[in-house]
GULO-758646 format. One record per residue (C-alpha): residue in one letter; x, y, z negated; residue number from 1. Coordinates in Angstrom, 1 decimal. Layout:
# GULO-758646
a; X; Y; Z; NUM .
...
# end
This chain:
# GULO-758646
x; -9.0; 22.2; 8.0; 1 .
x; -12.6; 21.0; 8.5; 2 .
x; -15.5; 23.7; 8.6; 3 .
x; -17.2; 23.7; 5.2; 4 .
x; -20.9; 24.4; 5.3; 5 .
x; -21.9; 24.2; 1.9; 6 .
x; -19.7; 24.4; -1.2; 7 .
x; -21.0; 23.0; -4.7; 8 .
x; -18.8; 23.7; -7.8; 9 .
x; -19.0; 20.8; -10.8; 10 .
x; -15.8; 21.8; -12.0; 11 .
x; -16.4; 21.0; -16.2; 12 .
x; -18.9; 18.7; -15.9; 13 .
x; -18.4; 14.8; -16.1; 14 .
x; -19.7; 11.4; -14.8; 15 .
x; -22.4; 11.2; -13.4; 16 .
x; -23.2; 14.8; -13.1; 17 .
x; -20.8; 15.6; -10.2; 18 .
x; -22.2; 12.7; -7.9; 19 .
x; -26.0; 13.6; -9.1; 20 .
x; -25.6; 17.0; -8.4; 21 .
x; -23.6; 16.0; -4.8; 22 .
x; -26.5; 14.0; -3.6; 23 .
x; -29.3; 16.8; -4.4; 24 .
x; -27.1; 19.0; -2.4; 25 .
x; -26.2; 16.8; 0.8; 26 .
x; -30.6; 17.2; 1.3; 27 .
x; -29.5; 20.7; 2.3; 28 .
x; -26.6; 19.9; 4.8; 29 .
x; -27.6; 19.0; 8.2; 30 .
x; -26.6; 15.8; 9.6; 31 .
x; -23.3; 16.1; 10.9; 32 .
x; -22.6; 19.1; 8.5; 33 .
x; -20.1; 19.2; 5.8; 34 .
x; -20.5; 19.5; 1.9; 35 .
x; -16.9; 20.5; -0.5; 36 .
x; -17.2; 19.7; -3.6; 37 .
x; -14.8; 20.8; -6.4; 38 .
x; -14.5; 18.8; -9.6; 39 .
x; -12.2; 18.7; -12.4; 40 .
x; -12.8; 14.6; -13.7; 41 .
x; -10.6; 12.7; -12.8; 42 .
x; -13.5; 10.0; -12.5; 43 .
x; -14.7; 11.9; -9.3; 44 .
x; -11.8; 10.3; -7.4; 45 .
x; -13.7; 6.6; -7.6; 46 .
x; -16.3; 8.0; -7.8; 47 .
x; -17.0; 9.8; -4.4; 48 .
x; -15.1; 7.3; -2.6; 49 .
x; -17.9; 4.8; -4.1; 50 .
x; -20.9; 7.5; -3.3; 51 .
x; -19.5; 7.4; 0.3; 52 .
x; -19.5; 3.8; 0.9; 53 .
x; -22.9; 3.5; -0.3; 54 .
x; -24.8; 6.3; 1.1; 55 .
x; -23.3; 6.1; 4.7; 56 .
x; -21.5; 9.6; 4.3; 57 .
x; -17.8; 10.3; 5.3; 58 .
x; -15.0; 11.3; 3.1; 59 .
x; -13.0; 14.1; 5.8; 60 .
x; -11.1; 15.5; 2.9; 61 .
x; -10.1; 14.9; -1.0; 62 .
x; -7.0; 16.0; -2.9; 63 .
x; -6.0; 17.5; -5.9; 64 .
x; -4.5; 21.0; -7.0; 65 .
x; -3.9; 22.0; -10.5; 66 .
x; -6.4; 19.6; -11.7; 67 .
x; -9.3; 21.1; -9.6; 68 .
x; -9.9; 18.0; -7.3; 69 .
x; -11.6; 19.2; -3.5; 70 .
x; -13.6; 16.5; -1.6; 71 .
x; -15.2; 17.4; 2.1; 72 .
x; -18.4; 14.7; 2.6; 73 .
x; -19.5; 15.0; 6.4; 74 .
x; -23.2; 13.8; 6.0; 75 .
x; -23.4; 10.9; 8.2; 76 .
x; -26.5; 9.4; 7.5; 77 .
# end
């Protein structure tokens, strides 16, 4: 499991909010640190895997458990 080291909680809200919200938090994590996210849109599936491509970040981790979706983002750029 990859070391998390900051966690932001969207779970409720919907699209756009959850990639908004990502991106003002990833200005906190270091470069080479991680950010989890945990959502509960289904949209956030495209929708980090898009956010990732554009901003030069790396998707380590995604999945889904009882309709809380996880994502780890390793801020890459």
């Amino acid at each position: 499991m990859t070391e998390i080291d900051k966690t932001l909680d969207v779970k409720g809200l919907t699209c756009p909010l959850p990639v908004l919200k990502a991106k003002k938090a990833m200005k906190d994590v270091a470069r080479g640190g991680t950010l989890e996210i945990l959502a509960t849109d289904p949209g956030t599936v495209e929708d980090f895997d898009v956010f990732c491509r554009t901003t030069g970040n790396t998707l380590v981790e995604s999945g889904e458990t009882g309709g809380v979706y996880r994502f780890v983002i390793k801020n890459t750029s």
